[in-house]
Every structure is written in C-alpha cells, then in structure tokens.
N, C-alpha and C positions, 0 to 999 in steps of 0.2 A: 850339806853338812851332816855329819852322821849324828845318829840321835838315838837312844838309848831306849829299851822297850817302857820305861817309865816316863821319859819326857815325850815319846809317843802317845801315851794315856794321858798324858795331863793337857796336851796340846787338841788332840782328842774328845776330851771332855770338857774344855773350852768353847770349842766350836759348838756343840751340841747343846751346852747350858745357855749362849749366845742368841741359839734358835729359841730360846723358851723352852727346851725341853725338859722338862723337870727330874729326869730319870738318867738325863744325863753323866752322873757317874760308872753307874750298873751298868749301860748301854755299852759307853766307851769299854769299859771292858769287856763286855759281849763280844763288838765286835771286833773286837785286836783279837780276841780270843780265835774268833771264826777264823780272821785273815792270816793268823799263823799257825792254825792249827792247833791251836793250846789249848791244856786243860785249865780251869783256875788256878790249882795248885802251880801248875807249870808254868803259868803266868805271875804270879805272884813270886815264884821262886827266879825268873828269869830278868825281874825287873831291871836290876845294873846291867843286863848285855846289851850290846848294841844292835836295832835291828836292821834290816837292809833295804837299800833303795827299791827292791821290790814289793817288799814288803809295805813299807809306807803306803805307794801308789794303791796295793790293792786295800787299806784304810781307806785312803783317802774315795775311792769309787765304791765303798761304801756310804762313809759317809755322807755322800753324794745321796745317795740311792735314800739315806733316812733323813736328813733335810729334805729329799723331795716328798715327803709324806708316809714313805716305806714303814710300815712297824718294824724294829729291830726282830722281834720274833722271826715276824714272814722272811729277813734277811740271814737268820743263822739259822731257820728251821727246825729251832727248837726252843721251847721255853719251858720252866720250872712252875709249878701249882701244888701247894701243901707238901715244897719239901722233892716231888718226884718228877723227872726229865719227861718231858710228852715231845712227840713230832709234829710238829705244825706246817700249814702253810696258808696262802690264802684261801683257799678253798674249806676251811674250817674256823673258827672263829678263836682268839687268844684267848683261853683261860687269864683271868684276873683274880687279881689279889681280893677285891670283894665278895668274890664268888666263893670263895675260904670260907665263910659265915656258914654259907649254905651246906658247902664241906661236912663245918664243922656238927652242923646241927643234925646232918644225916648220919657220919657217925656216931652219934650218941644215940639215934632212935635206934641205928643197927643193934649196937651194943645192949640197949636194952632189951631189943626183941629176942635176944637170947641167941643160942646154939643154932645154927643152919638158918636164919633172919635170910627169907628171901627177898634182894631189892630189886628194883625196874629203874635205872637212870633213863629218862625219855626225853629225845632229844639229846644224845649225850653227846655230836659232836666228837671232842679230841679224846672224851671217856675219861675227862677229868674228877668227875665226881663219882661214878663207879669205881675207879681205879682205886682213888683215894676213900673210898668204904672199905673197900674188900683188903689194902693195903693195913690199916690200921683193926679191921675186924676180920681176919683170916678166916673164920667161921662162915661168915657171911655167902649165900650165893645171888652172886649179881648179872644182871643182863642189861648189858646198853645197847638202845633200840637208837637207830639214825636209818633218815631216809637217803640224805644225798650218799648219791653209789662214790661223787670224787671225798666226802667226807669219812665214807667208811672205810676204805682205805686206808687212811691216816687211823682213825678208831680200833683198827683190824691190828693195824703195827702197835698198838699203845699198849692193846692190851694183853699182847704175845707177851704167854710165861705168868702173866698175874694172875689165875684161874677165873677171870672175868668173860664172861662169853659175849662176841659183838653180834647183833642180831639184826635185818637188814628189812626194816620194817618202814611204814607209815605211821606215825604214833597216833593219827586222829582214824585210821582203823583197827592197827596193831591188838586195843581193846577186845576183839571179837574172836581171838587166838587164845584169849587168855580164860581160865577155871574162877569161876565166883571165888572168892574169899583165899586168892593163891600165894598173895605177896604182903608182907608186912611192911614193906615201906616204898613210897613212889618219891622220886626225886628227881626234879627238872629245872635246868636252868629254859625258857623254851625263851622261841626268838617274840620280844615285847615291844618293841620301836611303832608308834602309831606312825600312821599316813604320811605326817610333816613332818615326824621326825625323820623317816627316813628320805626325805627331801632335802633333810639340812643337815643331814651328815659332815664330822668333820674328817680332814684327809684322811688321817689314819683310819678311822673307823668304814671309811669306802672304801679301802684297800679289801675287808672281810666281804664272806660272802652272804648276798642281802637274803636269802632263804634260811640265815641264821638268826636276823635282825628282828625280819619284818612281820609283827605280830597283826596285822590288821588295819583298817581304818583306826580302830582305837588303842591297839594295840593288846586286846587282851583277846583275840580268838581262841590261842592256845591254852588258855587259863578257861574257858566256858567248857572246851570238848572235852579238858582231862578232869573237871572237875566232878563232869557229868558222869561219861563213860568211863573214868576208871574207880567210880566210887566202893562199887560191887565184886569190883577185884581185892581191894583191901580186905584185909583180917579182922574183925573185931578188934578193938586196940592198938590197930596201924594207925600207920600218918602218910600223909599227903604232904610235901614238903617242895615250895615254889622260892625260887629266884623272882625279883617285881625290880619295876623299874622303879625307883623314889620317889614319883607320884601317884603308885599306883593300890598301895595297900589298903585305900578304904575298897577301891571296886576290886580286889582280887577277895577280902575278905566276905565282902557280899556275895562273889559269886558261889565261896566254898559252903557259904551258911545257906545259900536258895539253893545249893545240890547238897543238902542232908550233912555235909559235912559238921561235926562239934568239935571244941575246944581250940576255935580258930584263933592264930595267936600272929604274932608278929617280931623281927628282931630286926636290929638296925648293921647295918654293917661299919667296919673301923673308923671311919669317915664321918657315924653320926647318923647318915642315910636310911632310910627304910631299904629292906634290901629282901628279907626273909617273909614268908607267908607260908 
C-alpha cells in the first residue's frame, strides 16, 4: 500500500517510541532523512508525497539496525552539538546534549580571556568542544589534542575550514610539548566510566569506543594526570574546566584543590545532574 513520506515518520516513530526510545521523534526523522537522502528542510517540505517501496525497506533495515542497540548517530554518521553538524562513527564517542554545559562554560572563560584566548580541548574526540569555542569566539586559538589515530580522523574532518588545529598527541604526555603559563583555558570532556561501569554498559553506549569511556578502576585517572600536569601550563587567571560523571564532583574537586588548583567550582547540567568541575 503506498504511504506518504509523513505516514512513513509517524509509522516510524511508533516503532521506535514502542522500543522505549525516548528520542524517538528526532530519530525517526534522522533516519527517513539518511534513507532518502533529505535535508530537514527537504523533509519537512516533502511530507504529502508518496514515498517508494524502496524506500521503506531501506527505513525499515534501519530501523532494524537501531532497535538492535545501533545509536542513530553511528547509523547516519552524523550528529548535531551546540547548533553545529560533526562526523561521527563508532569509533569516536556521540557528543551529548549535557556535554552543552561544559560548551557553554568554556565559551564564556574564552570570551573572557580576551583577544587571541589560547585553549587546549584534551581529549577532544569528535572536537566538539573546541569546535564550538572557536565557532562562537572567532578570536579564540584552539588545539584539540586526541590520541586514537581511527578518532583523529574523524577530528581532522570536523575541524576542516574552523581555523581549529587537530593535534595527534597522548594528553597524559602531550603536557611536556607544552611552555609554562601558554594557554588560558584547558577543556576536557576525558573518558570517566570506573571498572564496573564499564562492565554494565548499556547497548548503545557499547556500540562507542571503550578508550573513550574508560576512566580507570575509579574512574578518575584522567582527572589526577591533567590536573597535575597541566596546572603549570595555565596563565594566571586561567581555568581548568572538566566534564564529571554525576557522582563524581566531590572527588574531582578534591583532586583540583590537592594540585594547587583555586576557585574550584561546579555546575549541574539540564537534567539537574552534576556535570561541570
């Protein structure tokens, strides 16, 4: 029976709300979008036409693919963070809407550090948070530092054309490249998952890659080495500005105040959550 590119979305977004998936509106449009090649706009304006029985099927072996645990991201190999399109795959981990907070708090340290604010995203993955500095602070000069060589790649494509430079480093040595007092602001989402968490992963979040995750036994390795070694790198009235996982902000903030760190703060993200350090 033929069925229209709107009774496709809503038939679509059925199945997917069915599974518990709470995002299932946004999704079913992603991926009618991916399987026809449409833009939003294109999507939204094609809604009363009918689409084809090919078309369906390759919906339908999508949605296949995301009831089996697949992120919609990892299946259209792209998703949106603060507004701007990044490349993703599994091999990189999906920028999140929480991770916005941390965004947000880094452009504003940019913006205050003035004219030519040099930042360090470490750990930066898809270079969602360098991206979105340097996008909203033009001034800004930023370097995202990632070790995985299949991440950088992805990082390398993100940030062609943003004047963001991708730098292909170890960020727990990266430190020893860098001039005392060079950069006025360090920004990191780094991988925080202790031991069990990453035992009890759920689907989708196993679909990422675990060198993005996996912060330690307790989960806060990355938080000790950067809080140590890149204290000496900041400017006088720089910041140090950490992504935590929701239980983690009294021991991130201990670590920042036993490495010299002052004016150690915290902010929650949309959700209520502790999120920022």
């Amino acid at each position: 029976m033929a069925t229209t590119y709107n009774n496709l979305y809503l038939d679509t977004r059925t199945r997917l709300k069915k599974a518990g998936i709470e995002g299932g509106q946004l999704e079913a449009r992603e991926l009618i979008c991916y399987a026809a090649d449409k833009s939003r706009e294109q999507f939204y304006r094609d809604m009363h036409l009918y689409a084809s029985g090919e078309l369906e099927k390759r919906v339908d072996a999508l949605v296949q693919r995301r009831l089996g645990g697949e992120p919609v991201a990892y299946i259209v190999g792209e998703w949106e963070f603060y507004g701007l399109p990044l490349n993703v795959s599994s091999e990189v981990l999906i920028p999140r809407i929480d991770t916005e907070v941390l965004a947000e708090r880094g452009i504003l340290k940019a913006r205050a550090a003035g004219e030519g604010a040099r930042v360090l995203d470490l750990c930066a993955g898809t270079g969602c948070l360098g991206i979105g500095i340097r996008h909203f602070v033009p001034s800004a000069s930023v370097t995202c530092v990632e070790k995985s060589p299949q991440a950088l790649q992805y990082l390398q494509a993100n940030v062609h054309g943003t004047g963001v430079q991708a730098k292909a480093a170890d960020v727990l040595q990266y430190w020893r490249e860098l001039m005392p007092q060079s950069v006025q602001l360090i920004i990191s989402n780094p991988p925080y998952l202790t031991g069990a968490e990453m035992q009890a992963l759920m689907p989708e979040t196993a679909h990422e890659p675990a060198m993005a995750l996996d912060g330690g036994t307790d989960g806060l390795d990355f938080y000790r080495a950067i809080a140590a070694h890149y204290r000496d790198i900041v400017c006088p009235g720089g910041w140090l500005v950490f992504e935590i996982g929701c239980a983690q902000r009294a021991d991130v903030m201990e670590i920042c105040r036993q490495n010299g760190w002052q004016q150690v703060q915290a902010r929650k993200d949309y959700g209520g959550n502790d999120r920022v350090v």
